[in-house]
C-alpha positions, 0 to 999 in steps of 0.5 A: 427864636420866636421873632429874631433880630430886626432887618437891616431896613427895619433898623434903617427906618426906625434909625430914620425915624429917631433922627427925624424925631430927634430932641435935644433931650431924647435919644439919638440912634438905633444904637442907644435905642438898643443899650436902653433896651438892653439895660431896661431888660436886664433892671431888677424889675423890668421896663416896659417900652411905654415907660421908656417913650419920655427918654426916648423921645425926650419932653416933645413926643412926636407928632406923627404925621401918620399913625401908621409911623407911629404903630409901625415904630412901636412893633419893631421897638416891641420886636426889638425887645423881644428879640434882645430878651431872647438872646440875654435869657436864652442865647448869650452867646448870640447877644451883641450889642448894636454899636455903630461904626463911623469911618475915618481916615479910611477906616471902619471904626467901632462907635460903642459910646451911644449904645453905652449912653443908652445903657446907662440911660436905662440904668438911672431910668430903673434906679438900680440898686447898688450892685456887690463890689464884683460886679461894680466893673462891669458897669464900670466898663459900660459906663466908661464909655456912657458916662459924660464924666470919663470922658477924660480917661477915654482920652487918656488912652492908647490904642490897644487899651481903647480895644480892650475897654470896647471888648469889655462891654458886650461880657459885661452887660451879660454878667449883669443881666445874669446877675439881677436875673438871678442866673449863676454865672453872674460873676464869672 
């Protein structure tokens, strides 16, 4: 891989940064940072970060207070990029989508929603054409959980159906990649 994967404290900064930076209308975490980023990529025509900055920081752009943040944020957003293009294009079977985890009652759980937020953020931002039947599931399953209107069904859910849903995601969003990149896996 040309630059690999951001580290832990390169991810920890930049979700310090979005935190700090956080509007009501912008993005809330590395997470969703990173599902814009994959949808972006995978978009018929492709985003570039500069026209991903308004949904990212929302109306208010930052106000850096040093330009060196400022810089900084952009590379590893650009190396960030880099780096899930690689693995959409080059390696999917080392693609995985950054979710987040949350404890509760003692226990680790996976938070996919904010990333699903993200990825359907970055779909409408590049005003996806409509996909083929086959492929409406897979958005479907990412939209599930990125979509403020299924939140009913989410809720409606057992356990093992809830797992099954969040296994979906990670597949999904390589099928589509393959399929607006023209790749013949697509639907498989």
């Amino acid at each position: 891989m040309a630059t690999g994967p951001l580290n832990a404290d390169e991810i920890e900064w930049m979700e310090d940064v979005l935190m700090e930076h956080d509007s009501e209308d912008g993005l809330i975490d590395i997470s969703e940072l990173d599902g814009l980023f994959t949808a972006a990529l995978s978009s018929p025509s492709p985003l570039a970060l500069d026209a991903m900055k308004p949904v990212i920081w929302g109306e208010s752009a930052p106000d850096w207070a040093d330009p060196a943040d400022e810089q900084r944020f952009n590379t590893l957003a650009a190396r960030m990029m880099n780096d899930i293009a690689e693995r959409l294009s080059l390696y999917p079977e080392q693609f995985e989508p950054l979710f987040g985890y949350r404890e509760m009652d003692g226990r680790e759980l996976l938070v996919v929603e904010e990333w699903c937020f993200g990825y359907m953020t970055g779909v409408a931002l590049a005003e996806w054409p409509e996909l083929p039947a086959e492929l409406q599931p897979s958005l479907q399953a990412i939209a599930l959980h990125g979509d403020i209107d299924e939140v009913e069904k989410l809720d409606g859910m057992d356990e093992i159906a809830y797992l099954q849903s969040t296994d979906a995601i990670q597949p999904a969003a390589l099928r589509l990649y393959n399929y607006w990149h023209g790749k013949t896996d697509a639907i498989h």
